[in-house]
C-alpha positions as CSV (number, residue, x, y, z in Angstrom):
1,X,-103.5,42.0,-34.5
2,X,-103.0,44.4,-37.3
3,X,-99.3,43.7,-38.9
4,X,-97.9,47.4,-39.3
5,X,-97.7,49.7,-42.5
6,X,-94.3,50.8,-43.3
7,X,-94.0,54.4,-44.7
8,X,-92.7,55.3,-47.8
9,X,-90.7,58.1,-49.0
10,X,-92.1,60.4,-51.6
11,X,-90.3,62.6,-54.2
12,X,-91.7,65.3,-56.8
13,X,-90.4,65.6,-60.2
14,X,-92.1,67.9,-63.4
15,X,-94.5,66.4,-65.9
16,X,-92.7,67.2,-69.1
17,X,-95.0,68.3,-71.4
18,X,-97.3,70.7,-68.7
19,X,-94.8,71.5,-66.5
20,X,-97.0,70.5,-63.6
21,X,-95.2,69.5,-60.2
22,X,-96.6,66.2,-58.8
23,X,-95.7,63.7,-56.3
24,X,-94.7,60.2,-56.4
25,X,-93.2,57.1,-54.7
26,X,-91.3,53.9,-55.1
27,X,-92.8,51.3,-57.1
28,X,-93.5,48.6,-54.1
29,X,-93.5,44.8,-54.4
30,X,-97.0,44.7,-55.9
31,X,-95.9,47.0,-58.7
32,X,-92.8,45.3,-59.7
33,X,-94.9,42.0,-60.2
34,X,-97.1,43.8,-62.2
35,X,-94.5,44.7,-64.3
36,X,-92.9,41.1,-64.6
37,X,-95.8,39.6,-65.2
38,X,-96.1,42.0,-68.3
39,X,-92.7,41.5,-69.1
40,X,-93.0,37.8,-69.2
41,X,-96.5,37.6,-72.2
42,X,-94.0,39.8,-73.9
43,X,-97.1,41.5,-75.4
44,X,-97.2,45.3,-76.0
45,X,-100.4,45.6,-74.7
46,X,-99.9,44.4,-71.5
47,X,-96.8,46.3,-70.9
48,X,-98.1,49.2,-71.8
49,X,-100.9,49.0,-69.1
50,X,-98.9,47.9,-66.6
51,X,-96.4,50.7,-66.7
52,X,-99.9,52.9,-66.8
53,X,-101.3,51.0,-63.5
54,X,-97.6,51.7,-61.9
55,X,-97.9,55.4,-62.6
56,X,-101.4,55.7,-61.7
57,X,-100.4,54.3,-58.2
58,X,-96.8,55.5,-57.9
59,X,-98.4,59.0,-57.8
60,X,-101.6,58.2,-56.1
61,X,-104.2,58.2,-58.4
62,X,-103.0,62.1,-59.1
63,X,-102.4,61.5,-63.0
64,X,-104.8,60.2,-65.8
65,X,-101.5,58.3,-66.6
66,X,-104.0,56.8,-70.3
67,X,-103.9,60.1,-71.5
68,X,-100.3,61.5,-71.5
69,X,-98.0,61.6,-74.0
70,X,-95.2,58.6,-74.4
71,X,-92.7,60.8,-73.8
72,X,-94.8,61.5,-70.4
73,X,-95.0,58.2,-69.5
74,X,-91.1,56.9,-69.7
75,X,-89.8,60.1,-68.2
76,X,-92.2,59.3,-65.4
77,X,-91.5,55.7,-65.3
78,X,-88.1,56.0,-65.3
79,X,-87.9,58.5,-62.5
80,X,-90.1,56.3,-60.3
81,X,-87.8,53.6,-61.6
82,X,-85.0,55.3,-60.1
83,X,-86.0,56.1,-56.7
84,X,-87.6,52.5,-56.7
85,X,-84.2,50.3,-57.9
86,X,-81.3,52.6,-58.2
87,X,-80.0,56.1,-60.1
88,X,-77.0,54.5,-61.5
89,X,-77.5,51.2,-64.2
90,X,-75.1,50.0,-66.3
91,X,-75.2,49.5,-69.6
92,X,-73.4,48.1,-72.5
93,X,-72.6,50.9,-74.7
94,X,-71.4,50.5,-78.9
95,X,-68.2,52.0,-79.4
96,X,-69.5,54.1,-82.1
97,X,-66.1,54.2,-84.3
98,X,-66.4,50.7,-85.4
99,X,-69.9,49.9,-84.6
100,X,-69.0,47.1,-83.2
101,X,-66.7,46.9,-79.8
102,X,-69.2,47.4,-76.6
103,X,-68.0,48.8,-73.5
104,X,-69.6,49.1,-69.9
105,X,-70.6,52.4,-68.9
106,X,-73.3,54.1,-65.9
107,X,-75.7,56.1,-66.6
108,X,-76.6,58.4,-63.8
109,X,-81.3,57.9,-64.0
110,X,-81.4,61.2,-62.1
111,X,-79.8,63.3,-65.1
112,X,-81.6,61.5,-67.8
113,X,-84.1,64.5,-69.4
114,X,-87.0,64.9,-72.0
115,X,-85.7,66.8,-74.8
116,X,-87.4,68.9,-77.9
117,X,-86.2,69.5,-81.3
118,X,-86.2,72.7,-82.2
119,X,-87.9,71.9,-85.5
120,X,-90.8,70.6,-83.6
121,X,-94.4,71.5,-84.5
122,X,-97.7,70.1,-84.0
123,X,-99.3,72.9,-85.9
124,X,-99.1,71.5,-89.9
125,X,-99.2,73.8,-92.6
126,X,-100.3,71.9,-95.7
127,X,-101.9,74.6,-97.9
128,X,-102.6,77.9,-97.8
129,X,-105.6,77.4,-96.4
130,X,-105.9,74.1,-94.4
131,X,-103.4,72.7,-91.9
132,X,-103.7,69.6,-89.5
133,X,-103.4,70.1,-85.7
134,X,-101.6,67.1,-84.3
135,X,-102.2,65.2,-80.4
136,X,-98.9,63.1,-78.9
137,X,-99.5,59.2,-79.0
138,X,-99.8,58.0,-76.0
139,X,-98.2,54.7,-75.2
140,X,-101.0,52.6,-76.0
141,X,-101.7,54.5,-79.8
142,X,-97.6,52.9,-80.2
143,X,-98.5,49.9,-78.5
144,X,-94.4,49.0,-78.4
145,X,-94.1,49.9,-82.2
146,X,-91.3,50.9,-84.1
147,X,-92.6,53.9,-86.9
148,X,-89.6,52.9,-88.1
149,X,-90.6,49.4,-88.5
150,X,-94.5,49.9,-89.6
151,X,-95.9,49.6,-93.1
152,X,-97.7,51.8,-95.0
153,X,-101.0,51.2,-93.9
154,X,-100.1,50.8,-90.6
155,X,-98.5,54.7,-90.5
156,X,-101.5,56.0,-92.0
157,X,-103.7,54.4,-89.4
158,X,-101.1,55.9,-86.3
159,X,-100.8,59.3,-88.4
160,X,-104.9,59.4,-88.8
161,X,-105.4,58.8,-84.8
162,X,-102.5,61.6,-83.6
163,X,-104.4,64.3,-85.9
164,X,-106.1,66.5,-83.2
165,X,-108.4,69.0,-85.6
166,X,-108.1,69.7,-89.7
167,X,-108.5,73.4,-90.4
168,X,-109.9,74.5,-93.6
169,X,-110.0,78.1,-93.9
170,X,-112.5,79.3,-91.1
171,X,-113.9,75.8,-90.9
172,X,-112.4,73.4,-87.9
173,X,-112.8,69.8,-87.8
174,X,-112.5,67.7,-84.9
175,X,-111.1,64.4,-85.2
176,X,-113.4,63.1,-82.7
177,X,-116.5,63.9,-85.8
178,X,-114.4,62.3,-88.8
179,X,-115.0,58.8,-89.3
180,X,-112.2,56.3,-89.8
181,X,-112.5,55.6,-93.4
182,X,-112.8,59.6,-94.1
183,X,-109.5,60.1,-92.6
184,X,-107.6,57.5,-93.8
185,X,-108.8,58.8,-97.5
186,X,-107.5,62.0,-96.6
187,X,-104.0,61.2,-96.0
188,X,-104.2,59.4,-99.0
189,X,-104.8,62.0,-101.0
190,X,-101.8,63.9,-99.9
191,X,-98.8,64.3,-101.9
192,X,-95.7,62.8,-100.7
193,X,-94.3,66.3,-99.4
194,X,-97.4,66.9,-97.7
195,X,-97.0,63.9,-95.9
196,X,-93.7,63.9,-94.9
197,X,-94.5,67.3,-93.2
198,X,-96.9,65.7,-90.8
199,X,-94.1,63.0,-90.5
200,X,-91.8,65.1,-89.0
201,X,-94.0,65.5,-85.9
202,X,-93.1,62.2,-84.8
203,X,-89.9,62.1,-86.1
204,X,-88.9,65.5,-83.5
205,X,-91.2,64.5,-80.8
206,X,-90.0,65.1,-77.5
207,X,-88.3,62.4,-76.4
208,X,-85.6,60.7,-73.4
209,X,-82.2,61.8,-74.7
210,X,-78.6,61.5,-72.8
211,X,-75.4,61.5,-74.3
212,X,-72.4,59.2,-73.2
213,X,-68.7,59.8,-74.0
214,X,-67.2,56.3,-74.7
215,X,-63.6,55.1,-75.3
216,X,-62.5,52.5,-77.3
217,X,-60.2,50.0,-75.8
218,X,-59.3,48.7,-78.8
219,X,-59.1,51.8,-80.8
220,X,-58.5,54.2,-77.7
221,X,-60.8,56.3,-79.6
222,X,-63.3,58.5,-77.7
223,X,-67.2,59.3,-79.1
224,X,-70.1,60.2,-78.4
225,X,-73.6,57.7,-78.1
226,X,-76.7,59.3,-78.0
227,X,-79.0,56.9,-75.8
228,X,-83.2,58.0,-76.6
229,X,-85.9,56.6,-75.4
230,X,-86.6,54.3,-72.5
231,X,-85.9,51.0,-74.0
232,X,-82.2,52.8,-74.3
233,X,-81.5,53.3,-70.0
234,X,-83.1,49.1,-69.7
């Protein structure tokens, strides 16, 4: 005798950087060992596919969850993380007038949004005549990493796999055509302004952002914490 299927609810939510409506579920038992089991190598790399292999079957094989942006992937996650576990988790928050006192406060998962700097631009001017047309990482390019924490070499090597197309004058070229070494000697030869320009494409990247009003018990001060990305809401 067949043991019966139990239905699960679904929900819809927006993909953040197309706009498109999809649906998803509840990550299910399977899922959630999927993700402890990634959680316990503590390697990037496998937490980064499994949170890929919990999208793709949260929303039924609808998304090509390898090819979307970060910022795609941990809204996502962390609305499906929701619906699975709970809207409300508490976290410990740093009282941000002495950087030091921490505080409990919940964080509602359901108002938690993808936000965009206003300065943001994936369309770099570097001359007059050639500019670099940037792609979003997608959670295996970061693979975990800080940019924050990388060395030189190491940015080059992210910057050089986010550029999209080079444009020189009424010549295009695709970064799928550029070989490895030729792009890496490119960005070298930039000045340090030149670089920073294409820096700042990271740097104002979409990304999870919700503010927290916090008091002080010690203090009785009140501030603000900004809490980004989705390490920030675990």
């Amino acid at each position: 005798m067949a043991l019966p299927k139990l239905n699960t609810q679904t929900f819809e939510l927006n993909v953040p950087s197309t706009d498109e409506k999809i649906k998803f579920r509840p990550f299910l038992v399977k899922e959630e060992k999927v993700l402890l089991q990634a959680q316990q190598s503590e390697k990037p790399e496998e937490m980064a596919n499994a949170l890929i292999q919990v999208i793709k079957n949260c929303t039924f094989g609808k998304l090509k969850a390898d090819n979307l942006p970060s910022f795609d992937i941990e809204y996502i996650f962390l609305k499906i993380r929701a619906k699975s576990v709970g809207e409300k988790v508490e976290l410990m928050i740093t009282c941000p007038d002495d950087n030091e006192t921490k505080v409990k406060h919940t964080v509602d998962l359901s108002k938690v949004e993808v936000e965009v700097d206003d300065d943001h631009n994936n369309n770099i001017k570097l001359t007059d005549t050639v500019s670099v047309i940037m792609s979003y990482p997608t959670v295996k390019t970061f693979q975990g990493a800080n940019l924050a924490g990388m060395n030189a070499e190491e940015i080059v090597s992210l910057t050089g796999r986010c550029i999209h197309q080079i444009v020189d004058g009424v010549e295009t070229h695709e970064r799928a055509d550029i070989e490895d070494k030729d792009m890496d000697e490119f960005l070298e030869n930039l000045t340090q302004g030149q670089f920073a320009e294409i820096q700042k494409f990271f740097t104002t990247m979409p990304r999870l952002k919700h503010e927290v009003k916090v008091t002080n018990p010690k203090t009785k001060k009140k501030g603000t914490v900004t809490l980004q990305g989705m390490q920030s809401f675990f």
